[in-house]
ZAMARGU-4260 file (C-alpha; in steps of 0.2 Angstrom, whole numbers, plus 5000, padded with zeros to 4 digits):
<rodrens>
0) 5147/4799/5148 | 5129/4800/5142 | 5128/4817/5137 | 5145/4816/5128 | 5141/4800/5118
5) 5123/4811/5111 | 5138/4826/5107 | 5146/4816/5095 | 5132/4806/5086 | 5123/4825/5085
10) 5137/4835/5078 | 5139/4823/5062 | 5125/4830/5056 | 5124/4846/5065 | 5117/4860/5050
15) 5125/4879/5054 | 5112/4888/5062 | 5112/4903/5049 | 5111/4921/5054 | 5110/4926/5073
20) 5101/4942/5076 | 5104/4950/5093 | 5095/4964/5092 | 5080/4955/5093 | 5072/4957/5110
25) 5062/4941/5116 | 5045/4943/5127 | 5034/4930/5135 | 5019/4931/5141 | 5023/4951/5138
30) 5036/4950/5152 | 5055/4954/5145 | 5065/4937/5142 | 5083/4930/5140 | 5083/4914/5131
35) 5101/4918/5118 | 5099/4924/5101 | 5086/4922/5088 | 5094/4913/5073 | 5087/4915/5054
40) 5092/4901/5045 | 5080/4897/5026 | 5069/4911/5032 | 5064/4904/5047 | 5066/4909/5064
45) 5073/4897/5076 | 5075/4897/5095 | 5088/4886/5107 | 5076/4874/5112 | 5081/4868/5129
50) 5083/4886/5135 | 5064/4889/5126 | 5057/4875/5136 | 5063/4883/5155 | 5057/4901/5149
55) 5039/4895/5144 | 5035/4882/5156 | 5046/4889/5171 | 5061/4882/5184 | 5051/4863/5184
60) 5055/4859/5166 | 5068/4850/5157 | 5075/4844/5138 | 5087/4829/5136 | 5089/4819/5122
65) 5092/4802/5119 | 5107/4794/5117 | 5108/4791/5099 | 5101/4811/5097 | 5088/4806/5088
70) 5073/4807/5102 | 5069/4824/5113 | 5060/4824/5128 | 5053/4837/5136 | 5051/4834/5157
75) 5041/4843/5168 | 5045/4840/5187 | 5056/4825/5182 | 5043/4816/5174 | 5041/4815/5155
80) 5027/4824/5148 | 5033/4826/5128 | 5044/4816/5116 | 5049/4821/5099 | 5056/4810/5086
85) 5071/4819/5079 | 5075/4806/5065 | 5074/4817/5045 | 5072/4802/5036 | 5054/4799/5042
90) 5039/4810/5048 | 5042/4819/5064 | 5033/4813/5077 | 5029/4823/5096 | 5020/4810/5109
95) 5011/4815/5123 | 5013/4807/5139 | 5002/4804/5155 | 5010/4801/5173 | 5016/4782/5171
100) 5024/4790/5152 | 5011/4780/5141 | 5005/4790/5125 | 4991/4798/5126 | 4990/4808/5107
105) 5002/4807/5094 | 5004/4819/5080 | 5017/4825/5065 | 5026/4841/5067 | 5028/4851/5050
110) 5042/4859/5055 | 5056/4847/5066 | 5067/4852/5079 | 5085/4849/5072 | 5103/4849/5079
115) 5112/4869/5073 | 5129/4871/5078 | 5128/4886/5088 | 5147/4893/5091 | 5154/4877/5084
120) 5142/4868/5099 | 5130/4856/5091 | 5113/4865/5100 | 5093/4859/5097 | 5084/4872/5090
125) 5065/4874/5085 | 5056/4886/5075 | 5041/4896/5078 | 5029/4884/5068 | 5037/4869/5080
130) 5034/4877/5096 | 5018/4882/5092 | 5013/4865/5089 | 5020/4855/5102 | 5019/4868/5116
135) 5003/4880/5110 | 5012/4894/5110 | 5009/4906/5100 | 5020/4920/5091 | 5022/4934/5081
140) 5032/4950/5077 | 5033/4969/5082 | 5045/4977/5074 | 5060/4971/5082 | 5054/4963/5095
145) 5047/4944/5097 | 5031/4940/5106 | 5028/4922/5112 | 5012/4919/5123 | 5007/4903/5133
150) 4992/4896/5137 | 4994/4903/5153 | 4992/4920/5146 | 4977/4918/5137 | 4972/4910/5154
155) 4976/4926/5163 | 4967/4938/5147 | 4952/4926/5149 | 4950/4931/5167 | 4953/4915/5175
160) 4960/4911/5194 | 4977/4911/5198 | 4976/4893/5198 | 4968/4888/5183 | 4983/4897/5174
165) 4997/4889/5185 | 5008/4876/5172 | 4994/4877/5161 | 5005/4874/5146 | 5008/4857/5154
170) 4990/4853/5159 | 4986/4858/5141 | 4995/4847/5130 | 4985/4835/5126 | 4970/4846/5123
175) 4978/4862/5114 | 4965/4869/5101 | 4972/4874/5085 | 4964/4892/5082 | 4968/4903/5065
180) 4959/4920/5063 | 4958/4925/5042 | 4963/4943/5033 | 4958/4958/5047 | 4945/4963/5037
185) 4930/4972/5040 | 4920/4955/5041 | 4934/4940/5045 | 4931/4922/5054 | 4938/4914/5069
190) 4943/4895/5065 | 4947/4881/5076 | 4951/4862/5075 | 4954/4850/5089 | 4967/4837/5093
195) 4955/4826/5097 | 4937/4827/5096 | 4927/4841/5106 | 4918/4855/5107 | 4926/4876/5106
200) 4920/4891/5110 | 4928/4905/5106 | 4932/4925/5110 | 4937/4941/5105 | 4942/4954/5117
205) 4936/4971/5117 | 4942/4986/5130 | 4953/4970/5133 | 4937/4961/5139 | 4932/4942/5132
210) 4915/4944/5122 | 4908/4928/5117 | 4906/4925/5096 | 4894/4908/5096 | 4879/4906/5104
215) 4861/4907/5098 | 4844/4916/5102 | 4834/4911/5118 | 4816/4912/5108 | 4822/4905/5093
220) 4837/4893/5097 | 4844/4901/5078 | 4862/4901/5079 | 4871/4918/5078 | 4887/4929/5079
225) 4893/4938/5095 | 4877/4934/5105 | 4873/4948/5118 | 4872/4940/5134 | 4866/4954/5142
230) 4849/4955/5130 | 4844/4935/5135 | 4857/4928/5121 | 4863/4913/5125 | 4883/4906/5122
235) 4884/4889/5109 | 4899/4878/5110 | 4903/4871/5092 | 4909/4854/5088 | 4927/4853/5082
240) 4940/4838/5077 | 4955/4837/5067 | 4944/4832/5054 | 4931/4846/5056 | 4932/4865/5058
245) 4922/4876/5070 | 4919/4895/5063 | 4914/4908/5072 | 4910/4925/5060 | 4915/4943/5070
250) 4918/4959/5065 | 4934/4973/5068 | 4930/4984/5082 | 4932/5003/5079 | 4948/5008/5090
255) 4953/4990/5091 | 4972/4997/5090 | 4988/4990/5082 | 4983/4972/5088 | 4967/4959/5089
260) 4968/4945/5103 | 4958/4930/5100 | 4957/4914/5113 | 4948/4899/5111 | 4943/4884/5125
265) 4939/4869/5120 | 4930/4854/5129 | 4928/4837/5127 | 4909/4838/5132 | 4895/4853/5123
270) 4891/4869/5133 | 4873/4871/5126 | 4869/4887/5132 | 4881/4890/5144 | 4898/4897/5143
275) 4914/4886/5148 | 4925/4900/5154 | 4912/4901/5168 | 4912/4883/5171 | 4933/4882/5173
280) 4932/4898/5184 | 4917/4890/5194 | 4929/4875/5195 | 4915/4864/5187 | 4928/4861/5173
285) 4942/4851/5180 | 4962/4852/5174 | 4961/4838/5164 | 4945/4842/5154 | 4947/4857/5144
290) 4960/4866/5133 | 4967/4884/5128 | 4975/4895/5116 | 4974/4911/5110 | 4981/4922/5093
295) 4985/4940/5092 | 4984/4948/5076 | 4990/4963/5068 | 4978/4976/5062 | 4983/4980/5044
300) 4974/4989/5030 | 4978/4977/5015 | 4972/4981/4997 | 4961/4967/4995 | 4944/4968/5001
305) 4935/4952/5008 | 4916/4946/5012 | 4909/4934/5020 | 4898/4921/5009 | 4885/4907/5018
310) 4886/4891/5011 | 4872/4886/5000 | 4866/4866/4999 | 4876/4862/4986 | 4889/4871/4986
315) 4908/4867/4982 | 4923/4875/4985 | 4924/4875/4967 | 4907/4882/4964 | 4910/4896/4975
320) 4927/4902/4967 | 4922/4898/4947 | 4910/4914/4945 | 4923/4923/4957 | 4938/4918/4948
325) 4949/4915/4965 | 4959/4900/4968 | 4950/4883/4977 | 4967/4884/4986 | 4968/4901/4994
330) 4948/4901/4999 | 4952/4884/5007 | 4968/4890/5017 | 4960/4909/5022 | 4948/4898/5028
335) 4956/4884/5039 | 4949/4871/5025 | 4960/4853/5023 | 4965/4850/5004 | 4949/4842/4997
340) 4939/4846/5011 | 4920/4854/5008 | 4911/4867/5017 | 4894/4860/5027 | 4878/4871/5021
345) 4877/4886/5032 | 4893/4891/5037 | 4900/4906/5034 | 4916/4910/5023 | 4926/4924/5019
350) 4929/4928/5001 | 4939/4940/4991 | 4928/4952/4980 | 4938/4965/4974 | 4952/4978/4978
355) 4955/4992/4984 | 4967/5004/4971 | 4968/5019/4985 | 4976/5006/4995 | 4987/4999/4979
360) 4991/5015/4973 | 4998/5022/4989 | 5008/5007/4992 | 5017/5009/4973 | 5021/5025/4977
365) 5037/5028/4987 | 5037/5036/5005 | 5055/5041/5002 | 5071/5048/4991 | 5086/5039/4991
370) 5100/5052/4992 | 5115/5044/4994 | 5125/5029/4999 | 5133/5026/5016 | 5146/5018/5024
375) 5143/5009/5041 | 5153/5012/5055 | 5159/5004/5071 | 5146/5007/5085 | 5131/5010/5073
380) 5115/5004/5074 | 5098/5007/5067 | 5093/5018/5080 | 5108/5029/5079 | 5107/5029/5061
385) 5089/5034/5060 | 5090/5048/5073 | 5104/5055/5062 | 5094/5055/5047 | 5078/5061/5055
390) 5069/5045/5047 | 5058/5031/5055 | 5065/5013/5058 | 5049/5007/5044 | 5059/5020/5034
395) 5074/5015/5036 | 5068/4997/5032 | 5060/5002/5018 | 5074/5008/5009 | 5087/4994/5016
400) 5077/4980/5015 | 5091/4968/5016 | 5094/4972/5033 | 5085/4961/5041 | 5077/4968/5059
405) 5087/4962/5074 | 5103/4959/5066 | 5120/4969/5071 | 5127/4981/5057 | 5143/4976/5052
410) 5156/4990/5048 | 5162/4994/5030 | 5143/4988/5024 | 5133/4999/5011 | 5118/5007/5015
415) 5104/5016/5006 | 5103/5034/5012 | 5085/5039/5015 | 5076/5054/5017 | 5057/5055/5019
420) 5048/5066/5007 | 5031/5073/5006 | 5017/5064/4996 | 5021/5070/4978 | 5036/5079/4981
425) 5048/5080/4967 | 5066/5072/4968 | 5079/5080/4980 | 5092/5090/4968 | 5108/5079/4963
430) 5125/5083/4973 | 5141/5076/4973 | 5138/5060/4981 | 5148/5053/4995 | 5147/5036/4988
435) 5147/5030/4971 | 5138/5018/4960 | 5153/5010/4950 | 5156/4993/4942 | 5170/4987/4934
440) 5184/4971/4937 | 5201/4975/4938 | 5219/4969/4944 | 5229/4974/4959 | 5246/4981/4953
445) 5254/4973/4970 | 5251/4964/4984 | 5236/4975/4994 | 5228/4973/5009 | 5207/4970/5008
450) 5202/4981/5023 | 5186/4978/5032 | 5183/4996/5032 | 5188/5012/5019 | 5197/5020/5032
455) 5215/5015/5030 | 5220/5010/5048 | 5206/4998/5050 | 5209/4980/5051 | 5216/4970/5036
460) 5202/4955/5031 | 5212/4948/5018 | 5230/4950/5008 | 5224/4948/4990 | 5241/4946/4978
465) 5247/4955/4964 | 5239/4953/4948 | 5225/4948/4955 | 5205/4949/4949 | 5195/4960/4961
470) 5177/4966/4956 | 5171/4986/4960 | 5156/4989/4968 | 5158/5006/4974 | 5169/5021/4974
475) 5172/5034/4986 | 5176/5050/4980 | 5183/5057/4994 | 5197/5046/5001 | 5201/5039/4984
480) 5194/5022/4993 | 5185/5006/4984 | 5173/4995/4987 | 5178/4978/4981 | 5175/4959/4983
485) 5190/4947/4981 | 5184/4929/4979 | 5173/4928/4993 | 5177/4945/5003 | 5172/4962/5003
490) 5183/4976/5009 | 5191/4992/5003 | 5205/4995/4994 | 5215/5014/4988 | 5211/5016/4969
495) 5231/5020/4967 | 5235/5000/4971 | 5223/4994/4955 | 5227/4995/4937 | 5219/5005/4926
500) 5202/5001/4917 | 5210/4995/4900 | 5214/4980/4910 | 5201/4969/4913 | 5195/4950/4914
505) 5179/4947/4906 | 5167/4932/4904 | 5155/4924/4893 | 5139/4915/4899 | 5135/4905/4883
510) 5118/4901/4895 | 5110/4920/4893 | 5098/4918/4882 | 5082/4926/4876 | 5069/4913/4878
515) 5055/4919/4888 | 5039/4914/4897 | 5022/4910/4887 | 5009/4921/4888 | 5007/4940/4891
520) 5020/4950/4903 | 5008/4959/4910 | 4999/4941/4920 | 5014/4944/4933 | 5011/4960/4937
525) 4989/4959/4935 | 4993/4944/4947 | 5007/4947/4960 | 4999/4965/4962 | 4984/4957/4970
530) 4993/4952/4985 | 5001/4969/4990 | 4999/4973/5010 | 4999/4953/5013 | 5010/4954/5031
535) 5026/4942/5031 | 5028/4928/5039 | 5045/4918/5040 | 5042/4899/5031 | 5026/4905/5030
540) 5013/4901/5013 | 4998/4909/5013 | 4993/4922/4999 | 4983/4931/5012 | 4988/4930/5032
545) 5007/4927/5030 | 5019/4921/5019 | 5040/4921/5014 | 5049/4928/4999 | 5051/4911/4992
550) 5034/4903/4995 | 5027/4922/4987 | 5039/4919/4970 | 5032/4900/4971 | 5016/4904/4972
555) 5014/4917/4959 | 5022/4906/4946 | 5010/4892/4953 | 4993/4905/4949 | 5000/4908/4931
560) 5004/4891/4928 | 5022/4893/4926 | 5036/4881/4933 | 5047/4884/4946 | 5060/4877/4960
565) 5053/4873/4976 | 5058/4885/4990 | 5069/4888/5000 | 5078/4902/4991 | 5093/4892/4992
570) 5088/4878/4984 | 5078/4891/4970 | 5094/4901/4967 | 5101/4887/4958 | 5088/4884/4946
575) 5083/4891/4930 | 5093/4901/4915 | 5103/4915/4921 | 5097/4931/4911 | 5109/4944/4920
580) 5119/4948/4933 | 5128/4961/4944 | 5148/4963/4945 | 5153/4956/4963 | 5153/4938/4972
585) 5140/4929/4974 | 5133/4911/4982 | 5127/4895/4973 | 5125/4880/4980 | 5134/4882/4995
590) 5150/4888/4985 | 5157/4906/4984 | 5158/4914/4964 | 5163/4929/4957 | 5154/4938/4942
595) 5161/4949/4931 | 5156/4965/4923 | 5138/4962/4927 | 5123/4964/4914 | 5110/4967/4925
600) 5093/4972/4919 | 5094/4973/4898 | 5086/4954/4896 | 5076/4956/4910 | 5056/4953/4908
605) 5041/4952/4919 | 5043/4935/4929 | 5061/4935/4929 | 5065/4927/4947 | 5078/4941/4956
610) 5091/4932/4968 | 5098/4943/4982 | 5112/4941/4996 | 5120/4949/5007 | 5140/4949/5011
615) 5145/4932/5005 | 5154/4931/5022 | 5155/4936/5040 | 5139/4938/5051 | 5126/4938/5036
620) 5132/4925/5027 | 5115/4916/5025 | 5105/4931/5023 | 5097/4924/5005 | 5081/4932/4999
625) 5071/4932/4981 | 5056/4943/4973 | 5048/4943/4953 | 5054/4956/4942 | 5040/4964/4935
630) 5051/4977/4924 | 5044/4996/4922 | 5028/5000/4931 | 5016/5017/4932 | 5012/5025/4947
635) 4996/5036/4951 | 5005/5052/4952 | 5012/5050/4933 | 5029/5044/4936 | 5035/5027/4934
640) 5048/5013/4940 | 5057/5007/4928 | 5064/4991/4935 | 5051/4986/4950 | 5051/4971/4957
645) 5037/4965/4969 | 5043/4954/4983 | 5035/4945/5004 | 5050/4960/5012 | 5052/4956/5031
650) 5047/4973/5036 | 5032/4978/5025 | 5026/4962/5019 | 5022/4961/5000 | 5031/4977/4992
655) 5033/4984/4975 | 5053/4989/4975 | 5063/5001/4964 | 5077/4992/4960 | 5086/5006/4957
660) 5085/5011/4974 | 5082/4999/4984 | 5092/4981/4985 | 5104/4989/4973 | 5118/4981/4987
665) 5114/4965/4987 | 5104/4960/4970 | 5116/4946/4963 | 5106/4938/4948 | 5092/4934/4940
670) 5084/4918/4932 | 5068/4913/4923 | 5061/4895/4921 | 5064/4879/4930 | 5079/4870/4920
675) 5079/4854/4930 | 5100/4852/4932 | 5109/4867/4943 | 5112/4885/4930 | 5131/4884/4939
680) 5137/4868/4947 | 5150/4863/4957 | 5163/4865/4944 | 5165/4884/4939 | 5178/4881/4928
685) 5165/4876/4916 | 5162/4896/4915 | 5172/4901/4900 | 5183/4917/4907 | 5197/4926/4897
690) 5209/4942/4897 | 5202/4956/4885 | 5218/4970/4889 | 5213/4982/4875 | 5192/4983/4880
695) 5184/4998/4890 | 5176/4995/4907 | 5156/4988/4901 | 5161/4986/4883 | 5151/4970/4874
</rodrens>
């Protein structure tokens, strides 16, 4: 009766989960796992959390929630260990517990469980963000596969007995270090911060070996980086605190391959001179007196260069970035710095200095041709269809990026075409494509069935009525099919069952203006260029280790001091003027539209915000994304693109797209400014639309 009575308070305010993505393989601890689908929902990724909980900490552990549903509790061998406050209306809250189920430590989580509805089920679910912070683990992307490790892990890496790994997640809580590693650059700092006061050490691994990175000179007692303990050097615990930072300056390792691993322990008492890892594997350190936690990093080159700067007496934040010209902001988060927070004299930073334009140019200039459009169908995937065009999956990605990795292909969807060519190579010659670009609105001359695919015996999605208003997207020249949406659907229908094009229905926005930002165009692209190579991180904001399409848009209109709508991308979508659009449906605020004959790119400019989205129904529903339009752009090699638009992309990071390539499929609109009521609200009636009979398909 318990559990039913939690059902019913929970699904009231059960949210849809969003996008599942099967595809996505799931590994723990490097060891393949089954724990259901990962679900994208605003740009986060989000796991079942009961089923997380028994994957990560094993067969002892438990979720159950409270009777109202607004309290989680996560058991470990029947006894209570953590409880999380699930209540929106006031900062969440995770508790740790000790044996009696007294708490120990407190602290907010950014980023709250919350109730999904997961095939109509009302189902806990937690981000990435969330289980990192109330279970240490950590988490990050290859490809298509999702890479979670516990503390037991970095137990294990470390070297430690069997034992001293054995429910270490548990035995961890209450002392988890929060580690960060800044830009893989040459020169780049460890960071960490405790949950309580203490003291950290902390380790890279090289030839998958931990090598100490703070510890100080036998004869001298100066502090220095990566002592060698082999030559006399000693190791130096750090202090730490939620409150103070411990940094620990190392540099990349020459055939450190695809990934860095990174670990730190932290104590509640100094190691001066000593190590602690040999102190836990000596059992000097008991279970209860020391923490873990680890980070693995992917290798990238990025375009910006970074340096590290020692702290002068004196100095500011402020001071440091003036002669520099860089954001207080970003040098505080590469960092691991609080808002307001100064660095103490001495210690090291890392700092941008300049770029690196071979890096830049190579990433303007495309690594494929897009020779025609294609139609997905039944029983094809991303592997099938790359081996069939002889192209990588980055590739593939590349040039469809609104597929996003992991998710299933649905049938009678629109894809890209790619073909890899040669550095420089000129364009492939122009052929009769199989698919083409058309646009137009136009009526059905009967009752038509809206087909799911162009083949003519596939299944019927919809019976659209006669004299209806359907939008072209594509046409197929073969079959003498259409691709079209109708209100919310998209489907196929024969060209013989629509009217000609002197029928049309047309509308006017009296909202497309031509006001336009202040300033100089060029700021968007002098400035969103800068963070080129920056990797992708879902819900993620930092400029330089990880950040989302909406939290890029956001914070490229923060640096030129323009307004704009807080993310997520569905809450930014409805903001702002229109200033053009594609024919075809669309999404705003929760509501299916429909555009007429599109204006697309003519009133564009540099720092207009594009909105894309995939099908407005079916499996990818909730699949939103955004990026600045930064209009034409020259490339190295003395061509240009004339509508680019730089964007966070899931599989490449921050990208420079040609829009006339890429996105084409799912670019809806595009806004400028920060008007403060919705550019489309609940009532689109309010959109004038009227019958123009005599007009030509794209007359004005």
């Amino acid at each position: 009766m318990r559990k039913l009575l939690w059902i019913v308070a929970a699904a009231a305010s059960a949210l849809g989960v969003g996008q599942a993505l099967p595809r996505i393989k799931i590994k723990i601890d490097d060891q393949s796992a089954s724990i259901g689908p990962v679900y994208l929902n605003l740009n986060t990724y989000n796991l079942p959390f009961k089923a997380t909980v028994k994957a990560t900490l094993g067969d002892k552990a438990n979720l159950t929630l409270s009777r109202d549903g607004k309290t989680a509790t996560i058991e470990f061998d029947g006894k209570p260990v953590v409880s999380i406050s699930l209540d929106d209306d006031n900062p969440v809250e995770a508790r740790i517990l000790d044996a009696e189920g007294a708490v120990i430590q407190s602290f907010t989580v950014d980023q709250s469980p919350r109730v999904e509805k997961i095939n109509g089920q009302p189902t806990l679910m937690v981000t990435l963000d969330g289980l990192g912070q109330i279970l240490g683990v950590a988490s990050d992307f290859d490809d298509e596969e999702l890479d979670l490790y516990t503390p037991s892990f970095w137990c294990k890496k470390l070297g430690m007995p069997d034992d001293a790994a054995q429910d270490r997640t548990v035995k961890n809580l209450a002392m988890i270090p929060d580690i960060g590693v800044t830009p893989p650059a040459e020169n780049f700092l460890v960071t960490v911060r405790g949950r309580m006061d203490g003291y950290t050490q902390m380790y890279k691994f090289e030839a998958d070996k931990p090598v100490v990175l703070i510890g100080k000179s036998r004869a001298t007692g100066e502090r220095i980086s990566t002592p060698n303990l082999d030559f006399g050097e000693l190791p130096l615990s750090d202090r730490c605190s939620p409150k103070l930072v411990a940094v620990a300056e190392t540099m990349r390792t020459p055939g450190h391959g695809k990934f860095g691993f990174y670990a730190a322990i932290f104590t509640r008492k100094p190691f001066d001179g000593k190590d602690p890892l040999a102190a836990i594997k000596s059992g000097q350190l008991k279970d209860g007196e020391w923490g873990v936690a680890g980070v693995r990093q992917l290798t990238t080159e990025t375009p910006i260069l970074y340096e590290p700067y020692k702290v002068k007496s004196g100095d500011t934040i402020e001071s440091i970035c003036n002669p520099l010209h860089l954001s207080p902001g970003i040098i505080r988060s590469i960092n691991g710095l609080n808002e307001g927070e100064q660095p103490t004299s001495g210690r090291m930073l890392i700092v941008i200095t300049k770029f690196n334009n071979k890096v830049i140019d190579r990433q303007l200039t495309p690594e494929f041709h897009v020779v025609d459009l294609y139609e997905v169908k039944p029983n094809d995937t991303v592997e099938r269809i790359c081996a069939a065009w002889k192209v990588p999956k980055p590739i593939f990605y590349q040039g469809n990026p609104e597929i996003t990795p992991g998710m299933e292909l649905e049938p009678g969807t629109l894809l890209s075409k790619v073909m890899v060519v040669p550095k420089d190579a000129p364009p492939p010659p122009s052929g009769t494509p199989a698919i083409e670009n058309v646009s137009g609105t136009r009526l059905t001359k009967g009752a038509v069935a809206l087909r799911k695919m162009s083949a003519p015996d596939s299944e019927t999605v919809v019976m659209i009525p006669a004299k209806s208003a359907i939008v072209i997207s594509a046409r197929l020249p073969a079959s003498g099919q259409l691709c079209v949406s109708y209100r919310d659907h998209v489907g196929y229908v024969s060209e013989n069952d629509v009217q000609n094009a002197n029928t049309l229905v047309r509308a006017t926005y009296a909202y497309l203006t031509g006001k336009r930002y202040g300033g100089s165009p060029s700021k968007w692209k002098d400035e969103a260029l800068k963070y080129l190579g920056t990797p992708y991180k879902w819900g993620g904001a930092n400029l330089h280790s990880g950040i989302d399409c909406s939290h890029f848009v956001e914070a490229i209109y923060k640096k030129v001091n323009e307004p704009v709508p807080s993310p997520p991308v569905h809450i930014m979508e409805r903001f702002g003027e229109l200033v053009g659009f594609k024919s075809g449906p669309c999404e705003v605020g929760g509501k299916a539209h429909n555009f007429p004959i599109g204006d697309p790119f003519s009133r564009l400019q540099p720092g207009d915000r594009i909105i894309m989205q995939n099908r407005p129904e079916g499996k990818n529903k909730s699949d939103h994304h955004t990026g600045l339009y930064l209009g034409r752009i020259d490339l190295p090699n003395g061509k240009h693109i004339e509508h680019a638009m730089v964007d966070a992309c899931g599989s490449t990071g921050v990208t420079v797209h040609d829009m006339d390539h890429t996105y084409t499929a799912i670019y809806k609109y595009a806004l400028h400014g920060n008007s403060q009521s919705p550019w489309l609200g609940a009532d689109f009636g309010k959109v004038a639309v009227k019958a123009t009979p005599k007009k030509k398909v794209g007359a004005r």
